[in-house]
C-alpha positions in Angstrom: 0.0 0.0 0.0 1.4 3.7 -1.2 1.9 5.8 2.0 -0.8 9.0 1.5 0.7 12.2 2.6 -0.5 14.0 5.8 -1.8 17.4 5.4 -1.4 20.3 6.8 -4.6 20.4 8.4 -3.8 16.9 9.7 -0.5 17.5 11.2 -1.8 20.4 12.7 -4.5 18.5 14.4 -2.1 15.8 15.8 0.4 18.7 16.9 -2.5 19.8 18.8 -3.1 17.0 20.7 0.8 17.1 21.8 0.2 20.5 22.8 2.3 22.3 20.1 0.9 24.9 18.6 1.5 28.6 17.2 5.5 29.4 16.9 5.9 26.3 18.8 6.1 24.6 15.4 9.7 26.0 14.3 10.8 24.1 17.2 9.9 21.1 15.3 13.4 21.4 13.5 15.6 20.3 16.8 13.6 17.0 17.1 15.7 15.3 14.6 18.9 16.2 16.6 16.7 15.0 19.4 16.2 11.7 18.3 19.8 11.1 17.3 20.5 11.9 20.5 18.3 8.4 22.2 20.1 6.5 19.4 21.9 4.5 21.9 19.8 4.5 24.3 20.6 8.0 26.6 20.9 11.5 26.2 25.2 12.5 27.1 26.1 15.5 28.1 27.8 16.8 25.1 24.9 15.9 23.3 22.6 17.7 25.1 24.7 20.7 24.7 25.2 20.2 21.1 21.0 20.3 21.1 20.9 23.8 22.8 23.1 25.2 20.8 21.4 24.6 17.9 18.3 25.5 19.6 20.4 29.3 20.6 21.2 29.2 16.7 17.6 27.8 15.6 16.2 30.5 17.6 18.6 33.6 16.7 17.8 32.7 13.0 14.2 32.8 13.2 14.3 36.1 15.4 16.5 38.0 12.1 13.7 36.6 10.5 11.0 38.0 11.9 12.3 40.8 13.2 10.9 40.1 16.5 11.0 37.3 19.3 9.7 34.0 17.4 9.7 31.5 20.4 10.8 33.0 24.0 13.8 31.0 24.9 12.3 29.7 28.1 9.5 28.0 25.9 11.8 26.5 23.7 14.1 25.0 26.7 10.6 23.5 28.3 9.7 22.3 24.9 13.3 20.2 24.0 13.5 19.5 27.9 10.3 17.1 27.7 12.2 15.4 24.7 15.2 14.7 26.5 14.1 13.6 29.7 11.4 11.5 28.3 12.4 9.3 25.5 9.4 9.1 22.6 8.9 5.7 21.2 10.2 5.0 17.6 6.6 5.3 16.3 6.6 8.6 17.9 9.8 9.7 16.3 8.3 8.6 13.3 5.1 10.5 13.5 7.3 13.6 14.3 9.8 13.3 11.2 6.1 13.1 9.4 5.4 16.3 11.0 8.6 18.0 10.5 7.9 17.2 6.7 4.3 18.5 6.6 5.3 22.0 8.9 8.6 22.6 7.9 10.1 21.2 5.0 7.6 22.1 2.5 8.3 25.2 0.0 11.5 27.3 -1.1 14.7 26.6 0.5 13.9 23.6 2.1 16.7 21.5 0.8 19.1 23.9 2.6 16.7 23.2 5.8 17.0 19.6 5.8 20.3 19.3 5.2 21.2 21.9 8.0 19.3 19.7 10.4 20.9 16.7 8.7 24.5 18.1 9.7 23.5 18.9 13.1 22.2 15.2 13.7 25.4 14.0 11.9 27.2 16.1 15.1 25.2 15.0 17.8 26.1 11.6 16.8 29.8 12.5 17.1 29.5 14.0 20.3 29.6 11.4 22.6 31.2 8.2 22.9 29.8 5.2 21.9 28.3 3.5 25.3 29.5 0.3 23.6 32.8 1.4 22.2 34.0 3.8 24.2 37.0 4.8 21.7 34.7 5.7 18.8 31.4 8.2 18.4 29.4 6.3 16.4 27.5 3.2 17.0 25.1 1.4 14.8 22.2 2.7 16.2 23.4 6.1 15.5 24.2 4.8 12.1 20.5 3.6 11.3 19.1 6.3 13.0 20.9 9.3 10.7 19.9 6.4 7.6 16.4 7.0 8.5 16.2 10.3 9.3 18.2 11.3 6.0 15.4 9.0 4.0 12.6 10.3 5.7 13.9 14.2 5.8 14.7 14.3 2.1 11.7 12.6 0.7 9.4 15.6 -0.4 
């Protein structure tokens, strides 16, 4: 069976119910990182760091953009914090890649978009050891997870 798109007014609906909503929705970009992040099974340190500074970046790119405050920084923080402390289930990291697609990666520019959050992934993989192999940064999981998210970012 062909997979049928999700539209806007469907991701919007399922956002909803996870309580995202407004300029919430640019925040959608760090989940990726986020999800790279659980890979192998915890959030390190210099990941998580790696994750708020994109989020700083993220946030400083969308304020230029608008001219004014997009997301207060606080809100954002409270908003990764849940994903880190909390690990979503692979269906929900699915459903949220879906989402990201639907919200964010639709339009001009968004090659340049994906591939910026495909190179911050591709860091937070390198920034920790490997819980497994302690003298390299990337374990298989980390490996299938970048796979999938590359696959499922790119296909527009």
């Amino acid at each position: 069976m062909a997979h049928v798109p999700m539209t806007r007014l469907e991701a919007l609906t399922q956002l909803e119910a996870r309580g995202i909503r407004g300029s919430m929705v640019y925040l959608l970009d760090a989940l990726p990182l986020v999800e790279m992040a659980w890979a192998d099974g915890e959030v390190h340190p210099a990941e998580r760091a790696m994750i708020l500074s994109f989020v700083d970046q993220h946030l400083a790119a969308l304020e230029r953009q608008a001219a004014a405050v997009a997301v207060p920084r606080r809100q954002a923080l409270e908003f990764i914090n849940q994903y880190l402390v909390e690990r979503p289930t692979a269906a929900e990291f699915a459903t949220l890649r879906e989402l990201i697609l639907v919200m964010r990666l639709t339009g001009e520019n968004t090659d340049a978009q994906a591939q910026r959050i495909l190179d911050w992934a591709s860091s937070v993989a390198g920034a920790a050891p490997s819980p497994t192999k302690p003298l390299q940064s990337w374990d298989k999981e980390e490996l299938v997870t970048l796979w999938n998210l590359e696959g499922d970012l790119r296909r527009r």
